[in-house]
N, CA, C and O atoms as a Tripos MOL2 file, in Angstrom:
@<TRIPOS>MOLECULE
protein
  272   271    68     0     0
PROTEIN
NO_CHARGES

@<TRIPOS>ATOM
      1 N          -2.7820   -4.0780  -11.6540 N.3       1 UNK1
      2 CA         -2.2700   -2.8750  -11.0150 C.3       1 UNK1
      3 C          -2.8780   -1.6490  -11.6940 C.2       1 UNK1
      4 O          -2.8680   -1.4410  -12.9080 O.2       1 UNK1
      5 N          -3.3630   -0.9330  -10.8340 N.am      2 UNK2
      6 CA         -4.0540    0.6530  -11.7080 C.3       2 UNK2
      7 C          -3.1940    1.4700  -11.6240 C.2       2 UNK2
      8 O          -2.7180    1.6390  -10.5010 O.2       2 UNK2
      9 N          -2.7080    2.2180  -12.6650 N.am      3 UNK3
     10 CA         -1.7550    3.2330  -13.3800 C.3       3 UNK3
     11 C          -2.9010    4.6160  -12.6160 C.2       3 UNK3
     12 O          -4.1160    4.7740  -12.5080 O.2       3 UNK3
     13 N          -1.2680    5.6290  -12.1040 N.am      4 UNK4
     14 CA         -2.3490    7.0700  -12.0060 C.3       4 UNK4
     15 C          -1.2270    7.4420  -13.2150 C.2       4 UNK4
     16 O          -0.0650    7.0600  -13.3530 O.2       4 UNK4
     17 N          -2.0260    8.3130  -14.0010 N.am      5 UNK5
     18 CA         -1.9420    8.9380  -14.6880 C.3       5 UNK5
     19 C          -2.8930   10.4170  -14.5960 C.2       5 UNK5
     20 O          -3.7700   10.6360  -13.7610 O.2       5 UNK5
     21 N          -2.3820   11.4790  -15.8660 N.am      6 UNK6
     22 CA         -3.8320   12.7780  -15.7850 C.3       6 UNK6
     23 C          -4.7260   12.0720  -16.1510 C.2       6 UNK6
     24 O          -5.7240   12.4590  -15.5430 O.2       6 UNK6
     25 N          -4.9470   11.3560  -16.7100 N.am      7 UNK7
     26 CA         -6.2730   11.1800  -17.6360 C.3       7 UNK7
     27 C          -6.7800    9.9140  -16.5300 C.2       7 UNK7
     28 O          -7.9410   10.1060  -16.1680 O.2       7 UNK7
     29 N          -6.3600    9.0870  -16.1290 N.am      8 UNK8
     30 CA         -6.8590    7.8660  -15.1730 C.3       8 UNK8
     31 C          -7.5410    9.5240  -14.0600 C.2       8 UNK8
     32 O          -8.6990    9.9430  -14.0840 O.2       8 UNK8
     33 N          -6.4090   10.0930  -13.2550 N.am      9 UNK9
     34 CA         -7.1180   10.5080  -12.3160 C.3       9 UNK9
     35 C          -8.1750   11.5650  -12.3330 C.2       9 UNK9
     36 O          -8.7910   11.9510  -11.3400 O.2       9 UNK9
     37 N          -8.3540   12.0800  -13.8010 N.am     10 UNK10
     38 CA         -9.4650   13.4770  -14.0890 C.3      10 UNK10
     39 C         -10.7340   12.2690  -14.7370 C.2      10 UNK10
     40 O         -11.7530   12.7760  -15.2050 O.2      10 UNK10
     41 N         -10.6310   10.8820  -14.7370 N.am     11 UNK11
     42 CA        -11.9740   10.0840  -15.2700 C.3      11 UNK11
     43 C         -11.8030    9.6720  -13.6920 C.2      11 UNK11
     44 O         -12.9030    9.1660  -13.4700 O.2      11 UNK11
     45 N         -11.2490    9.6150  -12.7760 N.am     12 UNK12
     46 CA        -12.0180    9.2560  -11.0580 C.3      12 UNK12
     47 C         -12.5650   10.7890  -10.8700 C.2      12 UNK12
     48 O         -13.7890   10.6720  -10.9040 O.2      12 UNK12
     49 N         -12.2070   12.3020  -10.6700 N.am     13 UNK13
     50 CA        -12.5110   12.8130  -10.6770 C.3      13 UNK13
     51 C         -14.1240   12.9430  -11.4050 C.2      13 UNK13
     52 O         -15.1310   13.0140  -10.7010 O.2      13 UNK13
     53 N         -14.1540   12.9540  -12.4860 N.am     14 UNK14
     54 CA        -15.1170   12.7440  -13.5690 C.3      14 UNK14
     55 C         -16.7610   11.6770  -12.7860 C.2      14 UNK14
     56 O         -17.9230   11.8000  -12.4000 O.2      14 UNK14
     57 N         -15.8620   10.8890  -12.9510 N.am     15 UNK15
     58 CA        -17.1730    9.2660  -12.2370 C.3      15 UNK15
     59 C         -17.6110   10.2690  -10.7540 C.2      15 UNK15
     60 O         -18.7920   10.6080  -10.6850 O.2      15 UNK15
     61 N         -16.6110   10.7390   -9.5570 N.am     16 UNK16
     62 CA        -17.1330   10.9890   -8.4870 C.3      16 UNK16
     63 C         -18.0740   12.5830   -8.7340 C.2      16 UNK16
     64 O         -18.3600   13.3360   -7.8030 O.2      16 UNK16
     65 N         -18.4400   12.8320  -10.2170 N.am     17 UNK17
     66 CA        -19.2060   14.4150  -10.0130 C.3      17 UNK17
     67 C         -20.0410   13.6900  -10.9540 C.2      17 UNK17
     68 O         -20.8720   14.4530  -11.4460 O.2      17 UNK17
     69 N         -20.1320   12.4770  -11.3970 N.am     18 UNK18
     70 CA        -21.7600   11.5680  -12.1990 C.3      18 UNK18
     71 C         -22.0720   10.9170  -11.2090 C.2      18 UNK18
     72 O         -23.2790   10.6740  -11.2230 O.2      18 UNK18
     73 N         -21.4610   10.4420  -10.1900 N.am     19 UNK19
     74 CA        -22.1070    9.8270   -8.9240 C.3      19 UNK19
     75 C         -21.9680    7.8930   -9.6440 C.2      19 UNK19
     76 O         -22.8830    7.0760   -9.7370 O.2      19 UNK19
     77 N         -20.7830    7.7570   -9.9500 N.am     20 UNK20
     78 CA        -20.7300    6.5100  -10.4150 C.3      20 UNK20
     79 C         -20.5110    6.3760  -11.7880 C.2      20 UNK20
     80 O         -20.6480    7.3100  -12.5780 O.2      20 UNK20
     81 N         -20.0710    4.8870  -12.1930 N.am     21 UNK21
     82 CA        -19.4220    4.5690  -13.7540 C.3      21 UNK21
     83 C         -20.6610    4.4140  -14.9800 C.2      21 UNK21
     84 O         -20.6740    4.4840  -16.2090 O.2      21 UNK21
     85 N         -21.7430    4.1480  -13.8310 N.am     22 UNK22
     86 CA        -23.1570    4.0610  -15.4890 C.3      22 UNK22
     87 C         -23.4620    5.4600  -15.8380 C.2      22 UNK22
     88 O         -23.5840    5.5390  -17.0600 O.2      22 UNK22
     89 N         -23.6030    6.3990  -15.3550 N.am     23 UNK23
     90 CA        -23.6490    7.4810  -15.1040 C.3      23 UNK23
     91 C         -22.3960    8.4550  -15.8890 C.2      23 UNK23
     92 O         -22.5430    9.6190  -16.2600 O.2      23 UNK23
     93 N         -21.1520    7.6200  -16.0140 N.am     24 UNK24
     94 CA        -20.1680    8.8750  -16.5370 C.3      24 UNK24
     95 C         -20.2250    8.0670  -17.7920 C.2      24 UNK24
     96 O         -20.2750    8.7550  -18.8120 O.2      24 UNK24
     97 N         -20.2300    6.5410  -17.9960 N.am     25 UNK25
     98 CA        -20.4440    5.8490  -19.0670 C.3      25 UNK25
     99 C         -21.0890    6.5270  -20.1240 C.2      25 UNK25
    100 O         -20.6070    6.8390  -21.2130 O.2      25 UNK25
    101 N         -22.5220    6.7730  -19.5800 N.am     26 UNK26
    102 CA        -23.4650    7.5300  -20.5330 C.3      26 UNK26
    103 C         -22.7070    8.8430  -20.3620 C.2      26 UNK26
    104 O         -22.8930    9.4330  -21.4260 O.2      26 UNK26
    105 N         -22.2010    9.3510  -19.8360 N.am     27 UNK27
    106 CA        -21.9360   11.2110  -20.2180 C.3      27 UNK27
    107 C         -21.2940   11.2780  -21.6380 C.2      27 UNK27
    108 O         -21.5290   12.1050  -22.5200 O.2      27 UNK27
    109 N         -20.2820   10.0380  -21.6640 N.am     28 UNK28
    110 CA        -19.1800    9.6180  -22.6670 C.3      28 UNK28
    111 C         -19.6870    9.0840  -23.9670 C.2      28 UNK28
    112 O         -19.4960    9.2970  -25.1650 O.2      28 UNK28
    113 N         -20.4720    8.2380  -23.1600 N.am     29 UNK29
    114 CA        -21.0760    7.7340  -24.3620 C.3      29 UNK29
    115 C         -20.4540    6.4760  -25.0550 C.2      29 UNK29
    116 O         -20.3520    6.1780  -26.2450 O.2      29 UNK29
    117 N         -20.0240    5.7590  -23.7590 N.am     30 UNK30
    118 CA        -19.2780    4.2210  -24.3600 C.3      30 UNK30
    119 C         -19.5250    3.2980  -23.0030 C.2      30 UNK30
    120 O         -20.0520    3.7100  -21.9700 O.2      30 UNK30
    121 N         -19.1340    2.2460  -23.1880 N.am     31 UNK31
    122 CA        -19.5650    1.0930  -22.1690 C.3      31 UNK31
    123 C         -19.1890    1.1060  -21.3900 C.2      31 UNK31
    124 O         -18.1600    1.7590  -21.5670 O.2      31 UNK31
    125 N         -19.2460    0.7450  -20.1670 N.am     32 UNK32
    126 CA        -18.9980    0.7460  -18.4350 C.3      32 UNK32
    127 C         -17.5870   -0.5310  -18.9130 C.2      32 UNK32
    128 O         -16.4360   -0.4590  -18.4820 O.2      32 UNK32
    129 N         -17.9860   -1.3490  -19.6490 N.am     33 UNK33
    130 CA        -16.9240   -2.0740  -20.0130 C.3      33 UNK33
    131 C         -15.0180   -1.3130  -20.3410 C.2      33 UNK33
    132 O         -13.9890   -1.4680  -19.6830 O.2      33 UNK33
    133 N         -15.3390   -0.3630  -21.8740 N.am     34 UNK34
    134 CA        -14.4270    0.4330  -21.8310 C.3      34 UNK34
    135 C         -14.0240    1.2430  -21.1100 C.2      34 UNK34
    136 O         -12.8230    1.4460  -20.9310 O.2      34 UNK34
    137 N         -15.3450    2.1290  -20.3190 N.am     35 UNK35
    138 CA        -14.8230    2.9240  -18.9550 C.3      35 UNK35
    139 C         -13.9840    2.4370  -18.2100 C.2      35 UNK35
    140 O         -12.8790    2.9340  -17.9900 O.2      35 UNK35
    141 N         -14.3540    1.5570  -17.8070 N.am     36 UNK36
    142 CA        -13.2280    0.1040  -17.1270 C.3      36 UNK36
    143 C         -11.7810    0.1680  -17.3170 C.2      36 UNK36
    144 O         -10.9110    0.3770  -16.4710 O.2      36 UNK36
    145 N         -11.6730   -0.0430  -18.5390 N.am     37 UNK37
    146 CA        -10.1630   -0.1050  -19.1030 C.3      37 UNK37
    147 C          -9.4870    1.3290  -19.1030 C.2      37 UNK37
    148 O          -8.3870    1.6370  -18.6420 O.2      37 UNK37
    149 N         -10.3470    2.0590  -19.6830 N.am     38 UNK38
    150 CA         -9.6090    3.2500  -19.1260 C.3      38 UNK38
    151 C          -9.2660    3.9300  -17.6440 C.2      38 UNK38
    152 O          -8.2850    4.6560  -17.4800 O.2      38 UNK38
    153 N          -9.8540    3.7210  -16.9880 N.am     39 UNK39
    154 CA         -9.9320    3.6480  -15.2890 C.3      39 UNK39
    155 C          -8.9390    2.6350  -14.7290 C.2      39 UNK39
    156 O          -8.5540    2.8210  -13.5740 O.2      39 UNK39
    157 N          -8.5420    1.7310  -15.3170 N.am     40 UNK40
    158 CA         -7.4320    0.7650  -15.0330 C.3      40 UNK40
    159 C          -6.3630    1.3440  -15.6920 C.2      40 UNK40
    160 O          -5.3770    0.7540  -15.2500 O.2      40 UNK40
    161 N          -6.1300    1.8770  -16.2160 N.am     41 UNK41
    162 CA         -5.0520    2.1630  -16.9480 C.3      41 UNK41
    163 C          -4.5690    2.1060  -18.7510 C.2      41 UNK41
    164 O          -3.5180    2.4140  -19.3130 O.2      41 UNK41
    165 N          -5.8510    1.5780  -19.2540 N.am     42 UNK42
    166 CA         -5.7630    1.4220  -20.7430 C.3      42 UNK42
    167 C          -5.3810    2.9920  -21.6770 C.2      42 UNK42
    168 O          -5.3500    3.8520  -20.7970 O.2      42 UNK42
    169 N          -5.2020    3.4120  -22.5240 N.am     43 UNK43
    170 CA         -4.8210    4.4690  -23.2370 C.3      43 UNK43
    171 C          -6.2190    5.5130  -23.4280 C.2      43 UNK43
    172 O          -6.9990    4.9010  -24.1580 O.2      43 UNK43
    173 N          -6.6820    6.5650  -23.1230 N.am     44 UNK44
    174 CA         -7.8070    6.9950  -22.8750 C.3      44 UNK44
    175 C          -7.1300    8.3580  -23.9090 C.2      44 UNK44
    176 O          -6.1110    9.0430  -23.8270 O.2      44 UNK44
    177 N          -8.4950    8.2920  -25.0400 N.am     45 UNK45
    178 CA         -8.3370    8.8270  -26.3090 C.3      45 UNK45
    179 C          -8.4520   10.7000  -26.5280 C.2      45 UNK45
    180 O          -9.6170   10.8930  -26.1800 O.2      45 UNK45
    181 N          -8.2510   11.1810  -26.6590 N.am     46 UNK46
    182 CA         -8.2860   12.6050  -26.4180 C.3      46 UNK46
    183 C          -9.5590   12.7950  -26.3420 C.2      46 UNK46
    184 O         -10.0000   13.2650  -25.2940 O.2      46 UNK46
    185 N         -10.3390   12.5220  -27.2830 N.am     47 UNK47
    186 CA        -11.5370   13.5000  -27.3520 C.3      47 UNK47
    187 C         -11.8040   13.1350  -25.7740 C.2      47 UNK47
    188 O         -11.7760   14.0690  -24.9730 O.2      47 UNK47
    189 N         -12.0860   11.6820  -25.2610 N.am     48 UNK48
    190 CA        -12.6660   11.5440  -23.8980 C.3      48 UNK48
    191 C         -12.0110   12.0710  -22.6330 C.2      48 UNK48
    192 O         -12.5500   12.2070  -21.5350 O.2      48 UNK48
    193 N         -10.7290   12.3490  -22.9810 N.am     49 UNK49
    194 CA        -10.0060   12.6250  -21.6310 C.3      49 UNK49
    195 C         -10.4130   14.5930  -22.1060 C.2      49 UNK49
    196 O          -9.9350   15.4880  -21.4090 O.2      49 UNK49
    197 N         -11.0110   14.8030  -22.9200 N.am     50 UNK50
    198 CA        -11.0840   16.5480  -23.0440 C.3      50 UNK50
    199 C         -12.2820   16.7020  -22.3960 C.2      50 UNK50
    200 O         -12.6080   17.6650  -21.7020 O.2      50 UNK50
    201 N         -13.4550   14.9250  -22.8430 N.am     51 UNK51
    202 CA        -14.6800   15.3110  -22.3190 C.3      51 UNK51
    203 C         -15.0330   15.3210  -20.7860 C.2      51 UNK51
    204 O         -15.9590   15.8880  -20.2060 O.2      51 UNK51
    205 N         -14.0090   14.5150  -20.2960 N.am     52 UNK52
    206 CA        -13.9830   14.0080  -18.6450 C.3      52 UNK52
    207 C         -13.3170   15.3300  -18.1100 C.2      52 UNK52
    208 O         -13.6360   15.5890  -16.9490 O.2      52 UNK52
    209 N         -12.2840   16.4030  -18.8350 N.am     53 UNK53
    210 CA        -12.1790   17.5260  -18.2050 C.3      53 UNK53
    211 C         -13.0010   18.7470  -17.7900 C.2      53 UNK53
    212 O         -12.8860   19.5810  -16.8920 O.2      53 UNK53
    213 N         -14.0920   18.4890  -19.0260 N.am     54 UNK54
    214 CA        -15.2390   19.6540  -18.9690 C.3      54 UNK54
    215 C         -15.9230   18.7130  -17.6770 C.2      54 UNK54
    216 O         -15.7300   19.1600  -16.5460 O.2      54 UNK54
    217 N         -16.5800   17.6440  -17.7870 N.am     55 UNK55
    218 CA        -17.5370   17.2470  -16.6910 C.3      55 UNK55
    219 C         -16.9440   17.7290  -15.4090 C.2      55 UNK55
    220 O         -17.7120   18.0700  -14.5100 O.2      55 UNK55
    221 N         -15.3900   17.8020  -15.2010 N.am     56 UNK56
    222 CA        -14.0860   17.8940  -13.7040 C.3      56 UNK56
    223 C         -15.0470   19.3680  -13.7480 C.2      56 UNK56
    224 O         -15.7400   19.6800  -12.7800 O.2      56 UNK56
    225 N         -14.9820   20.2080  -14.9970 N.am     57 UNK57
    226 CA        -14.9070   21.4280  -14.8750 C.3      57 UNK57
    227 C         -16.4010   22.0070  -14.3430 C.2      57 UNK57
    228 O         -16.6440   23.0010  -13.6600 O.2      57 UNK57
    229 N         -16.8080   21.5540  -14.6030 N.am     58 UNK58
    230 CA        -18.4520   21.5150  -14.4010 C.3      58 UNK58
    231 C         -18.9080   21.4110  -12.9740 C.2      58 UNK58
    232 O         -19.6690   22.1520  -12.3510 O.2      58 UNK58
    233 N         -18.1910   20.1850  -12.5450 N.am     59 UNK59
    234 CA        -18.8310   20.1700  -11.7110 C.3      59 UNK59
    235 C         -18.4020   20.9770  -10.5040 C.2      59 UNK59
    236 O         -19.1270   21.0940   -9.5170 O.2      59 UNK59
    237 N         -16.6850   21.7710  -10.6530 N.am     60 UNK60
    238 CA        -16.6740   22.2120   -9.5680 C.3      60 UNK60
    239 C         -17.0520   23.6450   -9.8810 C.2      60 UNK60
    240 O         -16.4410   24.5310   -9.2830 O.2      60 UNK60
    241 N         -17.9760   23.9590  -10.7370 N.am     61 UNK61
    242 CA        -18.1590   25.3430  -10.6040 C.3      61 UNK61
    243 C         -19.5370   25.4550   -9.8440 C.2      61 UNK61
    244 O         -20.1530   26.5060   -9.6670 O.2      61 UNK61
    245 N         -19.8810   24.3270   -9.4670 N.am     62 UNK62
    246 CA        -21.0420   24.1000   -8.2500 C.3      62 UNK62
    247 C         -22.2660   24.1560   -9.3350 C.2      62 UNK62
    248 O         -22.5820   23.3800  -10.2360 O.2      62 UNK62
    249 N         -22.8590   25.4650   -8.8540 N.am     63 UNK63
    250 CA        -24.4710   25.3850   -9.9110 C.3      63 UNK63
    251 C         -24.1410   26.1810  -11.2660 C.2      63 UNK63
    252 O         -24.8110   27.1960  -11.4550 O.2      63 UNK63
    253 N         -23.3750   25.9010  -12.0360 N.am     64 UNK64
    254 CA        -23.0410   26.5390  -13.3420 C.3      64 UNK64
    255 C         -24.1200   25.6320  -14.2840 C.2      64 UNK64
    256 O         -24.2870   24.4130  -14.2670 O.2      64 UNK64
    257 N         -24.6820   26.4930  -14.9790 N.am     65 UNK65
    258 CA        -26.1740   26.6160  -15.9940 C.3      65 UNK65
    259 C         -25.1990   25.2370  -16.9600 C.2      65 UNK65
    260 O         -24.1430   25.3030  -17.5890 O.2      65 UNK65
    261 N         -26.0740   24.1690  -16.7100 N.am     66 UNK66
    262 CA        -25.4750   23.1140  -17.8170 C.3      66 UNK66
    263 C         -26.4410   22.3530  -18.6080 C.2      66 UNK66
    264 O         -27.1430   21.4620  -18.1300 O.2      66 UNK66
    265 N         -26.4640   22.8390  -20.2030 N.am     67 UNK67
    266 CA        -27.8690   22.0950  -20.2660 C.3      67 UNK67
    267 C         -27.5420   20.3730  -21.1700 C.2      67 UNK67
    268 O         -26.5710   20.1210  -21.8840 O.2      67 UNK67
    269 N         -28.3580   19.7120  -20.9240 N.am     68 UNK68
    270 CA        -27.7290   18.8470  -21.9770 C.3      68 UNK68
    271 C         -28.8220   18.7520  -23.3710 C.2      68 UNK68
    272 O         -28.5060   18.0900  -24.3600 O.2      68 UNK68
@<TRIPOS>BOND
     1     1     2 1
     2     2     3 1
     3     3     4 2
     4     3     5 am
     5     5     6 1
     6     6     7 1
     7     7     8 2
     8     7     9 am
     9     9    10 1
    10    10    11 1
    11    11    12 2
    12    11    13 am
    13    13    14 1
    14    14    15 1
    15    15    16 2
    16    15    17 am
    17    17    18 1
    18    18    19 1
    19    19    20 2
    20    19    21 am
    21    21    22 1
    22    22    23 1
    23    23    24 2
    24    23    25 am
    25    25    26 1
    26    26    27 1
    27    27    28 2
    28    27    29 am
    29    29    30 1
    30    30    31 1
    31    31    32 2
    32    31    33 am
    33    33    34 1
    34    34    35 1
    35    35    36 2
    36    35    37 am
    37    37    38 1
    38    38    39 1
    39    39    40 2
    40    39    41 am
    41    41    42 1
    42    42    43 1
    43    43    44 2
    44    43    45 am
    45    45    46 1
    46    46    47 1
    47    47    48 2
    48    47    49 am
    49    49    50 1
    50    50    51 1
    51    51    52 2
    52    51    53 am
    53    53    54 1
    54    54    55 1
    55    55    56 2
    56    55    57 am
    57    57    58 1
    58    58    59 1
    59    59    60 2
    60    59    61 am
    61    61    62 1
    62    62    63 1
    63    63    64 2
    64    63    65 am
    65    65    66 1
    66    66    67 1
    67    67    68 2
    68    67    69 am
    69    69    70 1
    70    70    71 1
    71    71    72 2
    72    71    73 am
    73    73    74 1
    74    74    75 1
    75    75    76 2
    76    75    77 am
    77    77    78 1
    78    78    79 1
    79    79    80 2
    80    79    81 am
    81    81    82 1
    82    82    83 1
    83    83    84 2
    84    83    85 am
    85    85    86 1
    86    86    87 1
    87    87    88 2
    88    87    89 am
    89    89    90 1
    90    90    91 1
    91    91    92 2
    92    91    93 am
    93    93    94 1
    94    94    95 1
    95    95    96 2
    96    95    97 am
    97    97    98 1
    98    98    99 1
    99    99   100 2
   100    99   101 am
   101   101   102 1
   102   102   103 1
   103   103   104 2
   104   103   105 am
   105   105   106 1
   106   106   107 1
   107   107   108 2
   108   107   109 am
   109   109   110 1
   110   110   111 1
   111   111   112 2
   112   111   113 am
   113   113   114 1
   114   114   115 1
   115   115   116 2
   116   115   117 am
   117   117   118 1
   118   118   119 1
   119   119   120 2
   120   119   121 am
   121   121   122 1
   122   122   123 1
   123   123   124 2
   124   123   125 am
   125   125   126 1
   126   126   127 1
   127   127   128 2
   128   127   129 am
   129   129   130 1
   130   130   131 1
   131   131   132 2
   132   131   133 am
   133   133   134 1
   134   134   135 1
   135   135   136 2
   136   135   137 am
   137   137   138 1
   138   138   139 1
   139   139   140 2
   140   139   141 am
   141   141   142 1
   142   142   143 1
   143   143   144 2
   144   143   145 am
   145   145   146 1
   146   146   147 1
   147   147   148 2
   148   147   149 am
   149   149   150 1
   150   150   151 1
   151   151   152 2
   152   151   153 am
   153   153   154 1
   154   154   155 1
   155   155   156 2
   156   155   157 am
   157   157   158 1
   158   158   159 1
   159   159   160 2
   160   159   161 am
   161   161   162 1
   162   162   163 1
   163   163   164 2
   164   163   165 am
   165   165   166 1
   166   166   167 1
   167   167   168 2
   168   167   169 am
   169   169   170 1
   170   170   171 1
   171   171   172 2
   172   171   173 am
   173   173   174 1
   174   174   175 1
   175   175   176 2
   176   175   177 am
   177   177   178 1
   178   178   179 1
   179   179   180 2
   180   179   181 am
   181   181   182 1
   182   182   183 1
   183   183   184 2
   184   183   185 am
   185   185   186 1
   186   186   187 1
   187   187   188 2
   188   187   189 am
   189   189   190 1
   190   190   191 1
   191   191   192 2
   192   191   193 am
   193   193   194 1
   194   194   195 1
   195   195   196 2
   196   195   197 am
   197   197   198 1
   198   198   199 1
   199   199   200 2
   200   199   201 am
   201   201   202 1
   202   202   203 1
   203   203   204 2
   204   203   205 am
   205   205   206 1
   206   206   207 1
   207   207   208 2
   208   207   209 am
   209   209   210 1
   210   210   211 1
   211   211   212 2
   212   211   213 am
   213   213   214 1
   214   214   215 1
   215   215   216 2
   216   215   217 am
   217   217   218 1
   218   218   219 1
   219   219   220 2
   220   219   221 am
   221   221   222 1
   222   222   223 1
   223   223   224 2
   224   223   225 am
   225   225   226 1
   226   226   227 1
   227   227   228 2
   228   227   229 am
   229   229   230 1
   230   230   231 1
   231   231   232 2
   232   231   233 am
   233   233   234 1
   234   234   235 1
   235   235   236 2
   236   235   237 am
   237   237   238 1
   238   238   239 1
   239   239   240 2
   240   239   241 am
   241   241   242 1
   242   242   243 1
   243   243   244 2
   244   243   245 am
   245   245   246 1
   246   246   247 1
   247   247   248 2
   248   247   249 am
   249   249   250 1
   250   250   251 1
   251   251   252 2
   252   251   253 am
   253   253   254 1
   254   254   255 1
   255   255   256 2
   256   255   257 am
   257   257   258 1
   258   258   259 1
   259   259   260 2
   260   259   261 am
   261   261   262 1
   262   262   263 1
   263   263   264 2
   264   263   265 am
   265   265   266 1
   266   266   267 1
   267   267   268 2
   268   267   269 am
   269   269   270 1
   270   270   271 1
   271   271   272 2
@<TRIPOS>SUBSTRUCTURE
     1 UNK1         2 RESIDUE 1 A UNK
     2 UNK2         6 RESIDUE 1 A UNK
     3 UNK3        10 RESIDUE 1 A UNK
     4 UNK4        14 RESIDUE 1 A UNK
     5 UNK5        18 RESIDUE 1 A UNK
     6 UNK6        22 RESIDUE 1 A UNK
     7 UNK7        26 RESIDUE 1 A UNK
     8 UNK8        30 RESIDUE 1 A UNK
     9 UNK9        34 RESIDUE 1 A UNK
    10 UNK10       38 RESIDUE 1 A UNK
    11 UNK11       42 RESIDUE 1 A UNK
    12 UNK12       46 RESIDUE 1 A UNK
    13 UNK13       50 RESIDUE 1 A UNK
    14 UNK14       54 RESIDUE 1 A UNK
    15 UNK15       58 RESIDUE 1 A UNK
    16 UNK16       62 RESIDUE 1 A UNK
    17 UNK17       66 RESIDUE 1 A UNK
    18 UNK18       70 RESIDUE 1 A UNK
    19 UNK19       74 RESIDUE 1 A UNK
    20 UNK20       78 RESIDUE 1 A UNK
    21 UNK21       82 RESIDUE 1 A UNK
    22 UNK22       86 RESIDUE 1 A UNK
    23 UNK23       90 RESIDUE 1 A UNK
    24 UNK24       94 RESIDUE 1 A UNK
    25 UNK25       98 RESIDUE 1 A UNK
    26 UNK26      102 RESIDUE 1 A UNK
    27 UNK27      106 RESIDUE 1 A UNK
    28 UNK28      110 RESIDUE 1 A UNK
    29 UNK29      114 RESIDUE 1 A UNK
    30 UNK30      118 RESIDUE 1 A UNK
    31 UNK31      122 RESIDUE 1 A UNK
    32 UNK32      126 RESIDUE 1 A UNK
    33 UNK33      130 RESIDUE 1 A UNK
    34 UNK34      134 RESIDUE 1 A UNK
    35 UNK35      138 RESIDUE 1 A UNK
    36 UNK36      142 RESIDUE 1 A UNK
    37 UNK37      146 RESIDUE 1 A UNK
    38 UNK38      150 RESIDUE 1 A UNK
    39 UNK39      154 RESIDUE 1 A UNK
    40 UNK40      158 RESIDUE 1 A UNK
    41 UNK41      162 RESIDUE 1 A UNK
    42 UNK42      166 RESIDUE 1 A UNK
    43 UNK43      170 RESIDUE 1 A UNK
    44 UNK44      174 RESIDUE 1 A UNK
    45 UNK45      178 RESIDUE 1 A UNK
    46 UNK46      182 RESIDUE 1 A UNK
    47 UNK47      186 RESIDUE 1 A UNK
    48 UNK48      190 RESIDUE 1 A UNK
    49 UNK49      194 RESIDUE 1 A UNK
    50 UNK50      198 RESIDUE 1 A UNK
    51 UNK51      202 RESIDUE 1 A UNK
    52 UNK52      206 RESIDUE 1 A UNK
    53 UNK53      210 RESIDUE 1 A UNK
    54 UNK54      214 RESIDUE 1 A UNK
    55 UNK55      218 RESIDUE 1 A UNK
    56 UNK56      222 RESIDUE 1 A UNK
    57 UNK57      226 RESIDUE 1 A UNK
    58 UNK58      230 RESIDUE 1 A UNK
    59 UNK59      234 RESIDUE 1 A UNK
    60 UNK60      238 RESIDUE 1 A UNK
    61 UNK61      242 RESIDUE 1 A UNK
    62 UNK62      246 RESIDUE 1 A UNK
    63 UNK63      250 RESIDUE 1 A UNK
    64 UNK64      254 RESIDUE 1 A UNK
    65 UNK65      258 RESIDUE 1 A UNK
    66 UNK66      262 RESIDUE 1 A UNK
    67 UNK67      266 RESIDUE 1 A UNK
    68 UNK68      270 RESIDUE 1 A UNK
């Protein structure tokens, strides 16, 4: 069963502005595996649920200057 939670639904948010889970995997910088668990409902750790808010934030500011 998948839990909504903030943090479950700002990492779907998150995945749909990387265009998919390999893609937000690498933004994060951990495995499509753990992405997984957190997307199901596992405990999703601050720093990542702060980093999946900037990507939310990012992406809806449309063409805002983002460098990596």
């Amino acid at each position: 069963m998948l839990v909504s939670t903030p943090q479950t639904r700002t990492l779907n948010r998150a995945l749909e502005r990387c265009g998919g889970e390999i893609a937000l995997a690498k933004a994060l910088g951990v495995t499509i595996e753990v992405l997984s668990g957190w997307l199901a409902g596992d405990d999703v750790p601050s720093k990542i649920y702060l980093s999946a808010l900037d990507i939310v934030a990012i992406g809806s500011l449309g063409s805002a200057n983002h460098n990596s």
